[in-house]
C-alpha positions in Angstrom: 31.7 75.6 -11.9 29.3 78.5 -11.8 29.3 80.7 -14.3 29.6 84.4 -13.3 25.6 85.6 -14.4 22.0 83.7 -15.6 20.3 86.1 -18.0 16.7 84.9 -17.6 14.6 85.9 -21.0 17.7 86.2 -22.2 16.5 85.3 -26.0 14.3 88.6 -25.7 15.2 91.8 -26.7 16.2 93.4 -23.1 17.9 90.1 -22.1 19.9 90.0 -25.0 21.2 93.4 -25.3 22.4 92.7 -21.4 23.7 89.4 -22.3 25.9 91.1 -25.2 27.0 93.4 -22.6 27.8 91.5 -19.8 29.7 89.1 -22.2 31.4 92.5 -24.0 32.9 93.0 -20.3 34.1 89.5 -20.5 31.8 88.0 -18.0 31.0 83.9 -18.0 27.1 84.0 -19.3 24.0 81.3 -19.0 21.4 82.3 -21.4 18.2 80.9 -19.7 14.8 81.0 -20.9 11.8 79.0 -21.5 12.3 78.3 -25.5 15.2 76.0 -25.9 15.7 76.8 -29.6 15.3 80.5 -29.4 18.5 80.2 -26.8 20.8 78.1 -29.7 19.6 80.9 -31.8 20.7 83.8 -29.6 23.4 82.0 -28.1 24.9 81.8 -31.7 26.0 85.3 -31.5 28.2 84.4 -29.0 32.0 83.3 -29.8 34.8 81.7 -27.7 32.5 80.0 -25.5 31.3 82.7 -23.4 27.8 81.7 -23.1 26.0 78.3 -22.4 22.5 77.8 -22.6 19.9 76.5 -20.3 16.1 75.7 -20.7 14.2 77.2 -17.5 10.2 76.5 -16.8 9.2 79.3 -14.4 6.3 77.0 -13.1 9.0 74.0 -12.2 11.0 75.1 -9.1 13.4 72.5 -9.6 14.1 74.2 -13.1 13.9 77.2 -11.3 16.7 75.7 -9.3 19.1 74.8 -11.7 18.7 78.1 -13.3 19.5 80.2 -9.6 22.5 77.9 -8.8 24.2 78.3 -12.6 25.4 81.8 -11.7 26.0 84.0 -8.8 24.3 86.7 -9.9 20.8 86.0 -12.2 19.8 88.4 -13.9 15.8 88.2 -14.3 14.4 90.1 -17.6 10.8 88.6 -17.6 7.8 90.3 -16.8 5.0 90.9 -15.6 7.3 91.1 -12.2 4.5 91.3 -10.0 2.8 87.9 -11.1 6.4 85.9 -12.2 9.3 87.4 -10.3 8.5 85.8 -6.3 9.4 82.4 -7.1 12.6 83.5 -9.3 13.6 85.4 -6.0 12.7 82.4 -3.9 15.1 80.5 -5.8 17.8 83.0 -5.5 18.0 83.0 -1.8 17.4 79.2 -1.3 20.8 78.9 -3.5 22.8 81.9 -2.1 22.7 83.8 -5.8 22.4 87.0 -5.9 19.3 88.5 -7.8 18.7 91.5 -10.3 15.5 92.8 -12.0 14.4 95.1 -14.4 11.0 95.6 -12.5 8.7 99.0 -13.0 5.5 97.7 -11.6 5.2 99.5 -8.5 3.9 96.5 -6.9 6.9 94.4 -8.4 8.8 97.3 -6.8 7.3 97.3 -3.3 7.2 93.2 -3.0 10.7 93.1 -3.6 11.7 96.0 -0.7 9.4 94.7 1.6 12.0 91.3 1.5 14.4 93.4 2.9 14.7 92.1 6.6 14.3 88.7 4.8 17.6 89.0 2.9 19.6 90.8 5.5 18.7 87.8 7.6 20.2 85.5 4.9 22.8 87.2 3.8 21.7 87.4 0.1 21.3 90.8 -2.2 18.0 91.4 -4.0 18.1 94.6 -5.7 15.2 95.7 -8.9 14.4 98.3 -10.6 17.4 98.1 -12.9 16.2 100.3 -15.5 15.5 103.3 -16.8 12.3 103.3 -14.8 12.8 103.6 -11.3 16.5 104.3 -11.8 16.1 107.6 -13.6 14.4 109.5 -11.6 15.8 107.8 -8.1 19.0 109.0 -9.1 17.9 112.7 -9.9 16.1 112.5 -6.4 19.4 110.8 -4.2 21.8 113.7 -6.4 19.0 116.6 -4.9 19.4 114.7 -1.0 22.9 114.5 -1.3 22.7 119.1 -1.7 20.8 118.4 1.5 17.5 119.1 -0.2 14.7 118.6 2.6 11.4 116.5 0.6 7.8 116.7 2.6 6.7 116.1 -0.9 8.1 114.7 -4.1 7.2 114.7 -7.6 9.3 112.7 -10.3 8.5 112.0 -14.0 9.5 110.0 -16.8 9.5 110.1 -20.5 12.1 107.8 -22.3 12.2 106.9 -25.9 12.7 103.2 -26.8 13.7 101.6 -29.7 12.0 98.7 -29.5 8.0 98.3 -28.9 8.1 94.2 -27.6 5.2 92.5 -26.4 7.1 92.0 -23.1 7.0 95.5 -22.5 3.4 95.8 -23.6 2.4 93.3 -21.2 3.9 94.4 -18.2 2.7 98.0 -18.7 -1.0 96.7 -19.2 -1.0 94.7 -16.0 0.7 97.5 -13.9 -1.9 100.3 -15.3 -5.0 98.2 -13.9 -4.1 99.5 -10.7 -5.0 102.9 -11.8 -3.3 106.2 -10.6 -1.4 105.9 -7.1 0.1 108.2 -5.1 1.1 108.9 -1.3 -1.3 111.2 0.4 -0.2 112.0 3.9 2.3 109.0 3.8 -0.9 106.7 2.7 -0.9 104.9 -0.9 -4.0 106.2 -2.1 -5.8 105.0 -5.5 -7.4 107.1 -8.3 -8.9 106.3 -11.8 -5.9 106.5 -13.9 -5.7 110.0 -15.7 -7.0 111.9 -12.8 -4.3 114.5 -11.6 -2.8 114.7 -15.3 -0.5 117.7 -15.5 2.3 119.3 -17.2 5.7 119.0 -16.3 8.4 121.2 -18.0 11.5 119.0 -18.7 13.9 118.1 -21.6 13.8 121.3 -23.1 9.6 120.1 -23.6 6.6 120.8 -22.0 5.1 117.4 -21.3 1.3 116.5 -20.5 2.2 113.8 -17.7 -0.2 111.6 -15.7 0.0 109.9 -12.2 1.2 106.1 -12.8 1.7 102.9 -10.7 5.3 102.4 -11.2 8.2 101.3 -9.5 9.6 105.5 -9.3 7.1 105.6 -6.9 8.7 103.3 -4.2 11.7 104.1 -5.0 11.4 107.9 -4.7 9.0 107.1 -1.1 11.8 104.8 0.0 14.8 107.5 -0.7 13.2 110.1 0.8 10.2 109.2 3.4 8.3 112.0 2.1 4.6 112.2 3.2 3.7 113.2 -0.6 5.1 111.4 -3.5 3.7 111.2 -7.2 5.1 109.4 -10.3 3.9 110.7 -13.5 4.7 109.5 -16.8 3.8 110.8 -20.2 0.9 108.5 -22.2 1.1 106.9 -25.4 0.0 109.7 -28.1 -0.6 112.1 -25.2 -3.9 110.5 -23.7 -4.2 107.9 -21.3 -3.2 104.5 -23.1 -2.8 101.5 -20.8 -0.8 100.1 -23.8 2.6 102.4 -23.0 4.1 105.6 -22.6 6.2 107.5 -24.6 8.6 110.6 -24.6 5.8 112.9 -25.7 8.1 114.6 -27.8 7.9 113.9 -31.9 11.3 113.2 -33.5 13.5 113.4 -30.4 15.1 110.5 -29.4 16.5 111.3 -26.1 15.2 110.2 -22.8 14.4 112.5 -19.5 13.9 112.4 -16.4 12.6 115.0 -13.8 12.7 115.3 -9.8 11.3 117.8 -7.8 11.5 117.8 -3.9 9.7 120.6 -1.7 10.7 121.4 1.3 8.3 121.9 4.7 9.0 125.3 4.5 8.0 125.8 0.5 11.4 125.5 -0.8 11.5 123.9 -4.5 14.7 122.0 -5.5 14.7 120.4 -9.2 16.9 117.8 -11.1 17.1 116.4 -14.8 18.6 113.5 -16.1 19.0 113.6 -20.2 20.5 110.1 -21.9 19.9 108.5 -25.0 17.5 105.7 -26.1 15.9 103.9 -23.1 16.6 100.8 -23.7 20.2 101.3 -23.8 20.1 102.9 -20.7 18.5 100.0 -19.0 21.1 98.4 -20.1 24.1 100.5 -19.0 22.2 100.2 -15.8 21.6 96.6 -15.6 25.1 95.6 -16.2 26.9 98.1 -14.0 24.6 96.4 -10.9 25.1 93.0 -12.0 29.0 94.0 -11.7 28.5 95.2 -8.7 26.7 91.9 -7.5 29.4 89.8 -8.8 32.2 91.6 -6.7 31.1 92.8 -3.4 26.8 92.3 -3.1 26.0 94.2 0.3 22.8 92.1 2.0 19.6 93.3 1.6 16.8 94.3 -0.7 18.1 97.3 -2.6 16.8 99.4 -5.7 19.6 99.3 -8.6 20.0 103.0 -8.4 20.6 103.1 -4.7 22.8 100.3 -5.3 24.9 102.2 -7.4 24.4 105.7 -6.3 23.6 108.8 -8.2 27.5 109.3 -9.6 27.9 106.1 -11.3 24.5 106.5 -12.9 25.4 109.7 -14.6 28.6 108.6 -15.5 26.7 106.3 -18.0 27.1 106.9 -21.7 25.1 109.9 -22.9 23.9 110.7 -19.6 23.5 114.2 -17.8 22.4 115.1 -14.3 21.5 118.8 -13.8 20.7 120.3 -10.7 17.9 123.3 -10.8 17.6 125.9 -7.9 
């Protein structure tokens, strides 16, 4: 019998904290992963025989298989997104499972989308982005649409504070940042050296020296609103440009923030804030709240996780605000 998710990368730090939470809310879980000792280790956590464990090699797609037809609903935590995730999602529809990732590549982002018609035609559900980045900041600009906010352009930001600095992370922010800055320019994806168009944002109570970034906001905030002009800026590491990561930007405070601005063709400037806790607790909230959503009643199609969801259920996550601005 299938068990209810597959949480690939599951003996990593992001993969386990969902894991823990999906099991918490008394879900049937297969820890999957490449390292079949680290899983015993992780899945010793577990009690009452919620988990099981199963060895996956991303470059087998019979493995990769075995791993889509455990669960309905996988759960895929490893990155980079935009080099590993196609075959994952290959898998997924070939075995009718439903597929979830934490992707903020804006590649990653845009691949997945662009399978849209693709799933529809299957029936399947592919939805990424299930994390505080694009989610964030997707939600801030679908709470500002749903006002009946107009957007001919769009500018949202990010700054979260993790608690946790993995080499997953690290890697997948390296590899997304050799794409340099991106932005739409008259509904065009146009490329820059990254740092040019660094600015400063006012949000979270902090004024935040932000740059334009090749992440997965970007498609999401395009895709929500068809806005000619869209930018996604995040904050660097240590307040320069640093391909290694980004940060909140703000010493000693551990909340995360998120800011959406939409402009209308006529000039008019409508703003939004989201303000939670650590980031990757967030990504977690978010994570398992789609994958629940998956599990009971998957719509087809290729969806981001905060469309998926909707701006009300993401602000009704622990320790999160949304605040509309004029």
């Amino acid at each position: 019998m299938r068990s209810d998710f597959v949480v690939l990368g599951a003996s990593g730090t992001t993969g386990g904290l969902i894991a823990e939470e999906l099991v918490r809310q008394g879900g049937r879980v297969v820890l999957a992963g490449r390292d079949a000792a680290r899983l015993a280790r992780a899945a010793a956590r577990f009690e009452g025989g919620a988990v099981s464990v199963l060895a996956v090699d991303l470059a087998d797609p019979a493995s990769l298989a075995a791993a889509a037809g455990a669960g309905k609903v996988l759960v895929n935590t490893v990155g980079p997104f935009a080099r590993l995730a196609a075959p994952v999602v290959a898998a997924c529809l070939e075995a009718g499972t439903a597929y979830l990732d934490l992707a903020n590549e804006r590649a990653a982002v845009r691949a997945l989308l662009d399978r849209d018609a693709e799933a529809r035609e299957r029936g399947a559900t592919l939805v990424t982005g299930a994390g505080f980045g694009p989610a964030a900041t997707e939600a801030l600009v679908l709470a500002l649409l749903e006002t009946g906010a107009d957007a001919a352009s769009v500018k949202v930001a990010a700054a979260a504070h993790s608690a946790y600095d993995t080499d997953g992370v690290r890697g997948t922010v390296a590899e997304a940042m050799a794409e340099g800055a991106t932005s739409y320019r008259a509904g065009e994806l146009v490329r820059a050296p990254l740092g040019e168009g660094a600015t400063v944002l006012t949000f979270g109570g902090a004024a935040r020296p932000v740059i334009p970034v090749p992440v997965g906001d970007l498609e999401a905030a395009r895709e929500a609103t068809g806005a000619p002009e869209v930018t996604a800026y995040a904050v660097p590491r240590g307040g320069g440009v640093d391909s290694a990561g980004f940060d909140s930007g703000g010493a000693g405070d551990a909340g995360s923030y998120a800011y959406a601005e939409l402009i209308s063709a006529d000039g008019q400037v409508r703003t939004a804030e989201l303000s939670t806790g650590e980031g990757f607790a967030f990504t977690t909230a978010v994570a398992a709240a789609a994958a629940a959503r998956l599990l009971t009643s998957p719509p087809p199609g290729a969806f981001t996780a905060a469309r998926l969801l909707g701006a009300d259920l993401i602000a009704s996550l622990p320790g999160t605000k949304i605040q509309l601005g004029r």
